[in-house]
C-alpha positions in Angstrom: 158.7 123.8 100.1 161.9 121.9 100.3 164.7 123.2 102.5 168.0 122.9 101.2 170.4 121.3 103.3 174.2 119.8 103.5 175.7 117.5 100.7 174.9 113.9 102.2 179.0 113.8 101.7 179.0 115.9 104.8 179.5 114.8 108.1 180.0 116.4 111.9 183.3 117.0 113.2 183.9 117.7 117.1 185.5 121.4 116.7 189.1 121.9 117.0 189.2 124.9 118.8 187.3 124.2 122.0 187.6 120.3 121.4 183.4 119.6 121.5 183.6 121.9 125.4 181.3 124.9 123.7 183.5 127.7 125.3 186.8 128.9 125.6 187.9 130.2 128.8 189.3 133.6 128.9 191.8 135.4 131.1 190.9 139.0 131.8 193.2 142.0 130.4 194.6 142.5 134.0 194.7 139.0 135.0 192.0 137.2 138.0 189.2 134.8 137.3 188.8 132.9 133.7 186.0 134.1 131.9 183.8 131.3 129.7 183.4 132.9 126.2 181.5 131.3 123.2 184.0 129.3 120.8 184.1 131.4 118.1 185.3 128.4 115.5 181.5 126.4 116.3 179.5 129.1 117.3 179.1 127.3 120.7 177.7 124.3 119.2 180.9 121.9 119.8 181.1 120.3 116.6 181.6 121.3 112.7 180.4 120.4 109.5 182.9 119.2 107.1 183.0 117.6 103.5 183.4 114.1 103.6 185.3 111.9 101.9 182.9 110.2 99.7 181.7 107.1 101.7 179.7 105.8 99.1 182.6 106.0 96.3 184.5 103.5 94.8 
């Protein structure tokens, strides 16, 4: 059994949102301590996958 997997045009992209860090730091409704939260653009992984541009193409 074969598991399917990304176009080999796709490649990794550090995540925009939390810039590769994981987590987003949070303030709290009534101010204090920041509060690490999961990056909810990678899913806490850092990075992204996105379409290439066709490396291999002429």
């Amino acid at each position: 059994m074969r598991i399917p997997s990304a176009p080999p045009e796709s490649v990794w992209a550090p995540c925009g949102t939390c810039w590769g860090q994981r987590r987003l730091y949070v303030a709290l409704v009534r101010g204090g301590r920041l509060t690490p939260r999961t990056c909810p653009a990678c899913m806490g992984l850092g990075e992204r996958l996105c379409a290439g541009r066709g490396a291999g193409r002429a």
